[in-house]
GUBAFI-549636 format. One record per residue (C-alpha): x, y, z. Coordinates in steps of 0.02 Angstrom, whole numbers, plus 50000, padded with zeros to 5 digits. Example, Ala and Ser with C-alpha at 12.3 -4.5 7.8 and 13.67 -1.06 7.14 Angstrom:
<recs>
506154977550390 506844994750357 
</recs>
This chain:
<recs>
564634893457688 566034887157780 566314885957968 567374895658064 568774886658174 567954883558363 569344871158439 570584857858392 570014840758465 571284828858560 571674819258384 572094835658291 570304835558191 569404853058221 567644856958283 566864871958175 565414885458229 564334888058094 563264907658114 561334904258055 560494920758029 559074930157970 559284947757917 558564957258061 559864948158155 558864931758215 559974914258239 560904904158310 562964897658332 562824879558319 564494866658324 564984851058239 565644844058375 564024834758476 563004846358358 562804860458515 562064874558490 562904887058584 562004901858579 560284909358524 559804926458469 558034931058493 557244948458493 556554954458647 555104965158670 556024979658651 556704972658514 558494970958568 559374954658535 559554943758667 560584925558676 559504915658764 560554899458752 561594892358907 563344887458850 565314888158901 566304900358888 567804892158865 567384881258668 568544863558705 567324862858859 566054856758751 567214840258749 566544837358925 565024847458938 564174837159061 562644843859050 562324841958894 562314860458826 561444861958664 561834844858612 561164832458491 560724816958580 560554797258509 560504784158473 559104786458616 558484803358724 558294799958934 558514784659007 558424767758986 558004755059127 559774745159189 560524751059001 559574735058940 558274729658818 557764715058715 557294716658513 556714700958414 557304691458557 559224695758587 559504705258745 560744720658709 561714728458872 562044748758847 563494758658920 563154762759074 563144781259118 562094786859257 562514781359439 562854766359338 561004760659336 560314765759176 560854773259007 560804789358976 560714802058812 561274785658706 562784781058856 564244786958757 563374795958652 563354806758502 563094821758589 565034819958628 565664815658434 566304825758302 564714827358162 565144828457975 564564843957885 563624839357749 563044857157677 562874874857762 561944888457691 561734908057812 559934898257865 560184879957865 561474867857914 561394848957903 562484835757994 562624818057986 563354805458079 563764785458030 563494775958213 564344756858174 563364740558232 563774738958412 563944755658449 563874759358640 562894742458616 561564746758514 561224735358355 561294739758187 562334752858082 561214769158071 561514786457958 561114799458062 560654816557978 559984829558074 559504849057993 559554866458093 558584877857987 558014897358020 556224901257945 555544917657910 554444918458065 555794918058190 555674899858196 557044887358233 556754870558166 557574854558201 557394840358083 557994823258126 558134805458002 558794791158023 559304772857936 559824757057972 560214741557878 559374729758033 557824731558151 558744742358307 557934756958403 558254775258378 557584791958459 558384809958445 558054827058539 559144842458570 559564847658744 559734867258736 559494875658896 558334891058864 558354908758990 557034918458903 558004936359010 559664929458927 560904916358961 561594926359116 559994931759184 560224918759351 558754909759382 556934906559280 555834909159407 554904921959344 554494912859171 552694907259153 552384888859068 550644880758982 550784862558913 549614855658865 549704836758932 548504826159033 549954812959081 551854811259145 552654796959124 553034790259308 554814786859371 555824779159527 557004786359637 558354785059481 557194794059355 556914779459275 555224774959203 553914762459301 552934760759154 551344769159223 550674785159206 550084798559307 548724810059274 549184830859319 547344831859368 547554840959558 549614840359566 550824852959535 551014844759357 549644850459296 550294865159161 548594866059056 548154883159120 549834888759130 551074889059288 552474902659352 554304893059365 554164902359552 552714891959597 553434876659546 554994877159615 554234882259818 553204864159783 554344854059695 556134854659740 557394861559588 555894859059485 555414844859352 556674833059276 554924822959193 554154818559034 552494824758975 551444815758874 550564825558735 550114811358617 549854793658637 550514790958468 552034796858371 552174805658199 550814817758250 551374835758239 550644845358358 550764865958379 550874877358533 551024858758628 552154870358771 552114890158755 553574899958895 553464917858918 554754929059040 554824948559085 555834952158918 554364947258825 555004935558732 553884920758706 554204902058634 552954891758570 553384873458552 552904863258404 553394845158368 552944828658298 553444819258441 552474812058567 553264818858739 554214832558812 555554832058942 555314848559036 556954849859127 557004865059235 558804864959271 558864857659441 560494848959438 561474864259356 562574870559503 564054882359465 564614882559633 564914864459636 565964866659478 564534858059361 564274873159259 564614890559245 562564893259301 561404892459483 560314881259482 558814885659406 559454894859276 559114887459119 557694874159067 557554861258914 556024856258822 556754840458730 555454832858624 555554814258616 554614798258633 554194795358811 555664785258917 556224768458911 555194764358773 556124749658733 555564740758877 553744747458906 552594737858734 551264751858799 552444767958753 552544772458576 553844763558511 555654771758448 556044751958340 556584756658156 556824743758008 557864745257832 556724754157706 555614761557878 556634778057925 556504787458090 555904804158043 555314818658165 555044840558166 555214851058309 554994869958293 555404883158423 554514898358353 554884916158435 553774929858473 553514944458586 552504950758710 552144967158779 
</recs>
């Protein structure tokens, strides 16, 4: 299947939008370029098709896209601590993206790069990516390949592997901003969360991880029994920007780890083998301040990763890969409806 044209990059190459569907009309739009998906069609209760994936309007915007709409992110998710860590004894320094104290989403990252298109079927496309030794300072040269795929039970899976050809550290996620109403509903806050984690990683005044954990037992963290996005936001200003822990261990696939529902009925259950989840609620997102074309509030991210910073925290699970070891990880986002 090939791709249609989506925009012509600064060097003349062209970024394509590839159209996954099932036949009752189920999908989603998803680019080469940082591997964005740009929009998601889910049924709603009424059974109406809904896009319930934040995105630009305009397609070369994507080339900025500053927060991160859809994308693939590596060679790490979230932040790490002063963009520095130290692996078999070498220190490495990382770009430096955010306020220019820690690295973010990889620093420059591939979340901003033009993907290579290595098949694409109307239910599966798989990119790769070839990210050189020294690469926004990481080490190691690592093959990247990472597979959207629709399955029969309105599920939309994410599959992510990786190699290198030297000990380095790797960790993917996506960062698609879900509305459960639609894309331009305005703001979540009638969506209902469950997640099912005991933990959150801790962080300082720059998001960055302390190393410490915090249980949810008593705080507004606590999403085991299930919490309105209203609620949240009146006690926790623009809502969370945090990582739950849901294993303490990674390569252990977990289902229903975070279930979302909102008045269309739609519902998404979360299923992954990783052993966190960001739960960004959109807090940052500010169209009147020329960030994006969305309030505040308007859009939320589960990104399933390992937790933060690992690289500098022996206690985390680790994200280190080695020749003949491959990163591999699953992430499902299965739709259903309810009434």
């Amino acid at each position: 299947m090939k791709g249609e044209k989506f925009f012509t990059l600064p060097d003349d190459s062209a970024a394509e939008l590839f159209k996954l569907r099932l036949p009752d009309g189920f999908g989603a739009d998803i680019t080469n370029f940082g591997g964005c998906v740009t929009s998601l069609f889910v049924h709603d209760a009424q059974g109406n098709l809904r896009d319930i994936a934040l995105g630009w309007k305009n397609p070369a915007d994507y080339m900025v896209n500053n927060c991160y709409f859809g994308t693939l992110v590596g060679r790490t998710a979230n932040r790490i601590s002063a963009g520095k860590f130290q692996l078999d004894g070498k220190i490495y320094q990382l770009h430096l993206n955010d306020n220019n104290v820690c690295s973010l989403h990889g620093g420059f990252g591939y979340s901003h790069r033009l993907w290579q298109v290595e098949s694409a079927t109307p239910t599966e496309l798989i990119l790769t990516l070839f990210s050189p030794h020294g690469d926004a300072g990481y080490p190691g040269n690592l093959f990247v390949r990472v597979t959207y795929r629709l399955r029969e039970n309105h599920t939309f899976e994410i599959e992510y592997s990786a190699e290198c050809d030297r000990p380095t550290v790797a960790d993917f996620t996506n960062h698609t901003y879900f509305n459960l109403n639609g894309e331009n509903s305005g703001s979540c806050s009638g969506h209902v969360i469950t997640l099912a984690a005991d933990f959150i990683t801790e962080t300082d005044n720059f998001l960055q991880p302390t190393g410490k954990l915090l249980k949810v037992d008593n705080t507004c963290f606590d999403l085991r029994s299930g919490r309105n996005f209203a609620d949240i936001f009146s006690e926790y200003d623009g809502g969370f920007d945090d990582n739950f822990v849901i294993s303490r261990t990674d390569h252990n696939y977990q289902e229903n780890v975070a279930v979302v529902t909102a008045e269309s009925g739609i519902k998404l259950k979360l299923h992954t083998s990783r052993p966190g989840i960001q739960l960004y609620m959109g807090g940052f997102l500010n169209n009147a301040a020329g960030k994006s074309r969305y309030p505040r509030n308007s859009g939320f991210c589960l990104e399933t990763q390992c937790w933060p910073d690992a690289v500098n925290h022996p206690d985390f699970p680790s994200i280190r890969i080695e020749p003949g070891k491959p990163h591999h990880s699953i992430t499902r986002y299965e739709f259903d409806t309810v009434k």
